[in-house]
C-alpha positions as CSV (number, residue, x, y, z in Angstrom):
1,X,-5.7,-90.0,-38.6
2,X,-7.9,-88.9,-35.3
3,X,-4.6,-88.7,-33.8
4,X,-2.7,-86.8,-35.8
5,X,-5.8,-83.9,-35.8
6,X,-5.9,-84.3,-32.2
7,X,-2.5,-83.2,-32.4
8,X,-2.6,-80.8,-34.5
9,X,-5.1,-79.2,-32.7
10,X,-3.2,-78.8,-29.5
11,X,-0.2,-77.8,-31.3
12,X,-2.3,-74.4,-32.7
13,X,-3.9,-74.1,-29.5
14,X,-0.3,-74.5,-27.6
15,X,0.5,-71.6,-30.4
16,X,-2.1,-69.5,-29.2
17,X,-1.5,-69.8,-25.5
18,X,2.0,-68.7,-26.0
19,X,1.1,-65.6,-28.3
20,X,-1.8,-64.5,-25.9
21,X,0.5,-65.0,-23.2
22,X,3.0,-62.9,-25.0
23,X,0.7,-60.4,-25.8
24,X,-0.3,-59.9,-22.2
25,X,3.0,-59.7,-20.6
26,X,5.6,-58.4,-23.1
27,X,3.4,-56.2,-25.2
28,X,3.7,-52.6,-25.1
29,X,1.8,-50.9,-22.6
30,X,0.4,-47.2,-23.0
31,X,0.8,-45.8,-19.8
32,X,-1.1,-42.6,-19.4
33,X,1.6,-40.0,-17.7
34,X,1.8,-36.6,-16.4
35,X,1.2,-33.1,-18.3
36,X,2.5,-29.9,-17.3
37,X,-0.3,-27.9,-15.6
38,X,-0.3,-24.0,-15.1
39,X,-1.1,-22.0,-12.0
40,X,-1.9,-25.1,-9.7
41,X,-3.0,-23.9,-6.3
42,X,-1.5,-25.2,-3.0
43,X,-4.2,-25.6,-0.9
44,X,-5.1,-27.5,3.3
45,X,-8.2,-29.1,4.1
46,X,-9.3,-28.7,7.4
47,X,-12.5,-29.5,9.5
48,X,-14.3,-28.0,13.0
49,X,-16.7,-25.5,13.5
50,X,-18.3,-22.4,13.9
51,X,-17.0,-20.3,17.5
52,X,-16.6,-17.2,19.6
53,X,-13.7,-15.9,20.6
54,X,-15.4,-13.7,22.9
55,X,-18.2,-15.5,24.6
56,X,-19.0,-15.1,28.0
57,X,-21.9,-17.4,30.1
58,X,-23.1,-14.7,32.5
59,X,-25.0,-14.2,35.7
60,X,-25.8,-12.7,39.0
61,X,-22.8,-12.2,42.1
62,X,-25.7,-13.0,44.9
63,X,-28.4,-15.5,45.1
64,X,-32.2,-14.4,44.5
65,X,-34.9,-14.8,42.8
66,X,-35.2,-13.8,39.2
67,X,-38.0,-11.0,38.7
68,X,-37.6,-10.1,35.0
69,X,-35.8,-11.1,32.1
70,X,-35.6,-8.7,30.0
71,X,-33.8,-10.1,26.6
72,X,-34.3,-13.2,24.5
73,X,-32.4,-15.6,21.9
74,X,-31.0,-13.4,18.9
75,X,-31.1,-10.0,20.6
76,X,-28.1,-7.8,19.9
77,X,-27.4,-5.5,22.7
78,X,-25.2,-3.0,23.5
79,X,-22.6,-3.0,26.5
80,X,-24.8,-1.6,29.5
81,X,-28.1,-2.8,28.3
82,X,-30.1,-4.4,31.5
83,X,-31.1,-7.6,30.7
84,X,-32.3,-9.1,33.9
85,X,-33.3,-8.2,37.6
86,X,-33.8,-10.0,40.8
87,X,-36.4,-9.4,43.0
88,X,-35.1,-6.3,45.2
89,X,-36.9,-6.0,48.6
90,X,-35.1,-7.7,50.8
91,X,-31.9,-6.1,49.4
92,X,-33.7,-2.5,49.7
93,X,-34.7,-3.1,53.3
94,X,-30.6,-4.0,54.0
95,X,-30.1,-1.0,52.2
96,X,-32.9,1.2,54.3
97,X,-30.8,-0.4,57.4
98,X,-27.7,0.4,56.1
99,X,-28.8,4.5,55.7
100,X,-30.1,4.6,59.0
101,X,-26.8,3.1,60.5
102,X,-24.9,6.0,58.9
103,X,-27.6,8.8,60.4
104,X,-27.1,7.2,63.8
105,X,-23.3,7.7,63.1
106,X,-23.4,10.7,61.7
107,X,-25.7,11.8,65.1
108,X,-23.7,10.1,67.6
109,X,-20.4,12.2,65.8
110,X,-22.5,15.4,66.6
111,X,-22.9,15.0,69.5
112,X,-19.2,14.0,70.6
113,X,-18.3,17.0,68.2
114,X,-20.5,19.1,70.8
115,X,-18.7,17.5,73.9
116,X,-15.3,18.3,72.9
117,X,-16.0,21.8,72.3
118,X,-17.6,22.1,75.8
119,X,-14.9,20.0,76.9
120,X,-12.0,22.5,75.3
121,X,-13.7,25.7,77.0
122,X,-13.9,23.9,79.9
123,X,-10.3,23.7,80.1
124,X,-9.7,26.9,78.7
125,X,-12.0,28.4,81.9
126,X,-9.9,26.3,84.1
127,X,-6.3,27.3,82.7
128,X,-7.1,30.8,83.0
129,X,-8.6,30.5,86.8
130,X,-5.5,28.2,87.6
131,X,-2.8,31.1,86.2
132,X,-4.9,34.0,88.0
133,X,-4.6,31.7,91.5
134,X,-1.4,31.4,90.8
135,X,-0.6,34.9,90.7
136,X,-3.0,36.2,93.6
137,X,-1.1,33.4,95.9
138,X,2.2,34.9,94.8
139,X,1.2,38.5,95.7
140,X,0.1,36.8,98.9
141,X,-4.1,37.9,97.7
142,X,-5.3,34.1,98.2
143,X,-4.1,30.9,99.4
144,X,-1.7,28.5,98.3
145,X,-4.6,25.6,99.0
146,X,-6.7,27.8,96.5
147,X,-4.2,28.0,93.7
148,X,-3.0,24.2,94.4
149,X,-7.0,23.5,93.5
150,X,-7.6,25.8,90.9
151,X,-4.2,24.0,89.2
152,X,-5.7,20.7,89.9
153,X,-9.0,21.1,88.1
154,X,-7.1,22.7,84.7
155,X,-5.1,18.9,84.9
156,X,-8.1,17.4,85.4
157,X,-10.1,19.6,82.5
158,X,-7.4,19.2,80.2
159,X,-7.6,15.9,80.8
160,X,-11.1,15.9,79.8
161,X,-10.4,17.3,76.4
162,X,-7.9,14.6,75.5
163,X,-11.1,11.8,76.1
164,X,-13.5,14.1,74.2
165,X,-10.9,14.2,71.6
166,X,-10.4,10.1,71.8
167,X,-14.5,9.7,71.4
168,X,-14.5,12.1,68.2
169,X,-11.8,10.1,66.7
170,X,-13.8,6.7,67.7
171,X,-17.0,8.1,66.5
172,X,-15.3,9.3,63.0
173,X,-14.7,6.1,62.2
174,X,-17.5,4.1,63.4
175,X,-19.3,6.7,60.7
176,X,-17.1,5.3,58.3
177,X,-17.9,2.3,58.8
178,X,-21.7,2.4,58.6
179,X,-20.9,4.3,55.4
180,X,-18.4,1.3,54.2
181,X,-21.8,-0.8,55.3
182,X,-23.9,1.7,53.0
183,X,-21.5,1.2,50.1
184,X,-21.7,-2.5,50.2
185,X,-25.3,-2.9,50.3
186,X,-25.6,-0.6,47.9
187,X,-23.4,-2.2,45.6
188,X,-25.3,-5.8,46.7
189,X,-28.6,-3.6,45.1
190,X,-26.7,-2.4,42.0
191,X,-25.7,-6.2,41.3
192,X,-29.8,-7.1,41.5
193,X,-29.3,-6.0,37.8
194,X,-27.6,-7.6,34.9
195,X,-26.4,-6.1,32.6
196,X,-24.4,-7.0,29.2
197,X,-20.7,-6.3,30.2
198,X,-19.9,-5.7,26.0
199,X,-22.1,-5.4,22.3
200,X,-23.3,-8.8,22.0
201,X,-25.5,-11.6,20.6
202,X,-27.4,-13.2,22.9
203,X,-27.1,-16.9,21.9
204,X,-29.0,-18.6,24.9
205,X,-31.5,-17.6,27.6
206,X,-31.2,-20.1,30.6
207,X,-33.4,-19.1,33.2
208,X,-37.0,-17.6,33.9
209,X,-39.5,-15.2,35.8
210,X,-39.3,-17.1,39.0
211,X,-36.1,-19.2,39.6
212,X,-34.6,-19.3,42.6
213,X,-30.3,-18.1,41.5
214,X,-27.2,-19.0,43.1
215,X,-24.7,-16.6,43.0
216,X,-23.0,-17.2,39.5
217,X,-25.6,-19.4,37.9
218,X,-25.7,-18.5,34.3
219,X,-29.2,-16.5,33.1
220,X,-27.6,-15.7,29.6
221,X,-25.3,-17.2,27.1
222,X,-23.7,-14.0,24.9
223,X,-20.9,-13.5,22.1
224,X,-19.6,-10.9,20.7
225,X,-20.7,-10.9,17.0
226,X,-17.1,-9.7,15.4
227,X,-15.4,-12.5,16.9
228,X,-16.9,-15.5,15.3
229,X,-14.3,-17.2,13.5
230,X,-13.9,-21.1,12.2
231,X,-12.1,-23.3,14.4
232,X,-10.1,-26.1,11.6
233,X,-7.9,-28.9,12.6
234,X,-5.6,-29.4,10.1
235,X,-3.2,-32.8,10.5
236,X,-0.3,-31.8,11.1
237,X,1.6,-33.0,8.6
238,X,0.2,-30.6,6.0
239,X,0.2,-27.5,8.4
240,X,3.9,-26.3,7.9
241,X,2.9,-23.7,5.7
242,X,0.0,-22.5,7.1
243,X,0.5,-18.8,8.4
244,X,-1.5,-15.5,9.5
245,X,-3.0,-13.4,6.8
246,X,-3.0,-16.4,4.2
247,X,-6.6,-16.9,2.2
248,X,-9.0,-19.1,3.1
249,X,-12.2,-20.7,1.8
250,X,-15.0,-21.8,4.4
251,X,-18.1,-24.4,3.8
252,X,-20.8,-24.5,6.3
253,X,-22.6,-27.5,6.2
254,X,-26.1,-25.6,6.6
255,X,-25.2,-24.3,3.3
256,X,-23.3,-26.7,1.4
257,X,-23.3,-24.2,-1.9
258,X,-22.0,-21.8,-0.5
259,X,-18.4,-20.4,-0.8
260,X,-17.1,-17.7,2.4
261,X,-13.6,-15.9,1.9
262,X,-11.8,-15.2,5.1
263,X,-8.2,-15.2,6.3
264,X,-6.1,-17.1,8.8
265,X,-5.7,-15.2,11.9
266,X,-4.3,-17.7,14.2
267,X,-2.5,-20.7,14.0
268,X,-2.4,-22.6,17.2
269,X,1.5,-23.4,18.9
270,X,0.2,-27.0,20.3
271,X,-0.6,-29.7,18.2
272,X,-2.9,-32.2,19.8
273,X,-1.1,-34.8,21.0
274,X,-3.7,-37.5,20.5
275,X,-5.0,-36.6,17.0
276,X,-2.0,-34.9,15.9
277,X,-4.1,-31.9,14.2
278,X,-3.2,-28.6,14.9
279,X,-5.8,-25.6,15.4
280,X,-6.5,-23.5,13.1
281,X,-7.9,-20.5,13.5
282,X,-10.3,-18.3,10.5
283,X,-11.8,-14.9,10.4
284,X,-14.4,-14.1,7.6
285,X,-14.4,-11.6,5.2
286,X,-17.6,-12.3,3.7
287,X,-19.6,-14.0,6.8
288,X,-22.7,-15.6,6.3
289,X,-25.7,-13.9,7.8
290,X,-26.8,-15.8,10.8
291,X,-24.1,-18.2,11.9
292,X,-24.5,-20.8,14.8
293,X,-22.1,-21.5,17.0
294,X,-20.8,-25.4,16.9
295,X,-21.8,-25.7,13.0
296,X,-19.5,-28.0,11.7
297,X,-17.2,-26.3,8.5
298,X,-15.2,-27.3,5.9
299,X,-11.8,-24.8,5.7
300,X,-9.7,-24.7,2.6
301,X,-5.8,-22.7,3.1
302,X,-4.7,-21.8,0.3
303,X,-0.9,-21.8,0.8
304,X,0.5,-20.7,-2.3
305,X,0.3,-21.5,-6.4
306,X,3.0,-23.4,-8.6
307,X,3.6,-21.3,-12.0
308,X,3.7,-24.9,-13.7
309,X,4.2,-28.4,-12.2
310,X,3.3,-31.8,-13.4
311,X,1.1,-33.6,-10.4
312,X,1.5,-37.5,-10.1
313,X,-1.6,-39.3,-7.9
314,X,-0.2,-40.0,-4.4
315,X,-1.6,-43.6,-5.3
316,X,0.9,-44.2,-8.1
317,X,3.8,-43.3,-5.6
318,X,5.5,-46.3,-3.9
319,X,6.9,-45.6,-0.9
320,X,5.5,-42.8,0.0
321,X,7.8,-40.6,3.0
322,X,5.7,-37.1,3.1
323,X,8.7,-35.8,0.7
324,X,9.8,-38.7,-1.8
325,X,9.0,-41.9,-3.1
326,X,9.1,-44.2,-6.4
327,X,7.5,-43.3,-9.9
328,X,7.4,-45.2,-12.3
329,X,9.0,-43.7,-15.6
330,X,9.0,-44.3,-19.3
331,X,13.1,-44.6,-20.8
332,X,13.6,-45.6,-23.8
333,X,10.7,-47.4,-24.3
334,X,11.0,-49.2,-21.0
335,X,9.3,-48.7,-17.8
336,X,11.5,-48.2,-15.5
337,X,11.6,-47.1,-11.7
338,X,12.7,-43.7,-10.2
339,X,13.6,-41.7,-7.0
340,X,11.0,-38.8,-7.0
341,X,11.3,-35.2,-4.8
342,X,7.8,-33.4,-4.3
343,X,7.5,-29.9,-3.5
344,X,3.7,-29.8,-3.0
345,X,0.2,-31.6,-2.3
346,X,-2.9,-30.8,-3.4
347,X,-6.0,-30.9,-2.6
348,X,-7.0,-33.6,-5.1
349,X,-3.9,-36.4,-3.5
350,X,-1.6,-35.4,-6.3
351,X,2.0,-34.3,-5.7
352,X,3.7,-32.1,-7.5
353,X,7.0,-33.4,-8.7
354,X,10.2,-31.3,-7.5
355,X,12.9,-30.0,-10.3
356,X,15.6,-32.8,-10.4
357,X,18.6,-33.4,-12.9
358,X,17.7,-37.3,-11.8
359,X,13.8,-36.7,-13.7
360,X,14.3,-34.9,-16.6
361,X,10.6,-32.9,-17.4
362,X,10.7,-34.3,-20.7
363,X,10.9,-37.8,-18.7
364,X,7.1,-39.0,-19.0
365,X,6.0,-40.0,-15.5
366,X,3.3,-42.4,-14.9
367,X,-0.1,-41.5,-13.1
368,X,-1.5,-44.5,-12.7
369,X,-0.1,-47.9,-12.0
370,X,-1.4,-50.6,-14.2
371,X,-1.4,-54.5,-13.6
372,X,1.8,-55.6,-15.2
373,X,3.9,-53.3,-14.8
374,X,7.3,-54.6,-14.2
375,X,11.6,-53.2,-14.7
376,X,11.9,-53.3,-18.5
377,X,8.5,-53.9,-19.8
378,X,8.3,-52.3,-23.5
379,X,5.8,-49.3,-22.8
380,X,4.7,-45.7,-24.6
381,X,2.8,-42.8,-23.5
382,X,-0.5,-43.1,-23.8
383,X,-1.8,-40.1,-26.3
């Protein structure tokens, strides 16, 4: 008797094995499946930061020492504005020297100036006397001895004028070139003084009252405010349809809340060959009002908008190429598997599911894959 409910027993639980067993793998499933959404936007996420296009790190040609400074972190300034000076006294005294060497010139040409005239009427006198010599020997009036001297010191005069000529020429240009000195130390004087070479933002000041500056060593660190743009590396693989003039959305991480519009005005031709990203370039239309250079920022591109397009989670997508993979599909009841074409990612990891006479839209797709799922399982659309 024992026996025979002992066996009875298994028997119903033997019964209810099976039937639970049943239930869990040949049930109907409700897979939950993709709806037909409207005006989906296309859009590329991207991170870097805040930069310049025109930033310069500028400084003094010669070596000195640094007298004043004369602007400070966060000054705007306009192109020509002094901002700094070296100390100037040993420059002026070069300078001083340099004037003084053109006077001297400028003397010494004078006086070689005076020569040659005297030298030219010397001549002159001694052409003249020669030709009347001459003649007076001819009428047989004075010697030939006399005429053969007077003919001797016009060669001799003439002679004269050619080397007075010769020094005016060598002290024209030795006056040149104390004023070629002159120019140069007075352009060593002008470049004691910096000053900003376009409108600009001074974003660091490097150097004080006092420092001892090579020639080149940065004193200021200066952008121009209109060319701040973000600076995005987008993987490459979501980048094809990035071009110039598309819309763009830009985070800053200062201000996490906050939403700034710009456009793409530059999409780099190099992709890095390490990270494959490729750089991205975005101007603001609405900029925020103090922005720091090297702030890390979230970009958004929009690329476009689908009219209508049922999106499938990249997770519920086997095989996954970048352009197709499998979906699972409900057909006649069954859950079968499918070749998919997708024209589009978003932003979310969905894909947007390409027109094909192979996947009807009245074919439900799945969006999620649930344990269980297997070729010919009974299954219905989830409501």
């Amino acid at each position: 008797m024992a026996r025979s409910r002992w066996l009875a027993a298994a028997a119903v639980a033997g019964i209810a094995a099976a039937g639970g067993a049943w239930a869990l793998r040949d049930r109907p499933v409700e897979v939950p499946v993709a709806r037909e959404e409207r005006d989906v936007p296309v859009r590329v996420f991207g991170l870097g930061t805040i930069e310049a296009q025109v930033s310069s790190r500028i400084g003094f040609e010669v070596a000195g020492t640094l007298a004043e400074v004369l602007a400070d972190h966060g000054d705007r300034v306009p192109a020509g504005t002094v901002l700094a000076r070296l100390a100037p006294a040993a420059q002026q005294a070069r300078v001083a020297k340099a004037e003084a060497g053109v006077q001297s010139a400028e003397a010494q040409q004078a006086r070689v100036a005076a020569a040659l005239d005297r030298a030219a009427a010397m001549a002159q006198q001694k052409r003249a006397t020669a030709q009347r010599r001459r003649e007076l020997a001819g009428r047989g009036a004075a010697s030939s001895e006399a005429a053969e001297i007077a003919e001797t010191e016009a060669v001799a005069a003439a002679a004269d004028l050619a080397l007075a000529r010769a020094d005016l020429g060598v002290a024209r240009a030795a006056l040149a070139d104390a004023q070629a000195v002159l120019l140069a130390e007075r352009t060593a004087l002008a470049k004691h003084t910096l000053a900003a070479p376009f409108d600009a933002l001074v974003i660091a000041r490097l150097r004080e009252p006092g420092a001892a500056l090579g020639p080149g060593e940065a004193v200021f660190s200066l952008v121009a405010p209109g060319s701040l743009w973000a600076l995005a590396y987008v993987d490459e693989g979501r980048a094809g349809a990035i071009r110039e003039g598309l819309p763009a959305e830009v985070r800053l991480r200062s201000l996490p809340g906050e939403t700034f519009t710009g456009r793409v005005v530059r999409v780099g031709l190099e992709s890095d060959r390490v990270t494959e990203e490729r750089r991205v370039h975005v101007r603001c239309e609405r900029c925020p009002p103090r922005p720091v250079l090297g702030e890390q920022v979230q970009v958004e591109v929009e690329t476009g908008r689908l009219p209508a397009a049922r999106l499938v989670p990249e997770a519920a997508v086997e095989g996954f190429d970048g352009a197709a993979g499998r979906v699972w599909v409900v057909e006649d009841g069954r859950l079968r598997q499918r070749e998919a074409r997708f024209i589009a990612r978003t932003l979310d990891a969905r894909l947007a599911l390409a027109l094909d006479p192979a996947l009807p839209a009245d074919l439900p797709v799945a969006t999620r894959v649930l344990a269980g799922f297997r070729e010919g399982r009974a299954a219905r659309p989830a409501p």
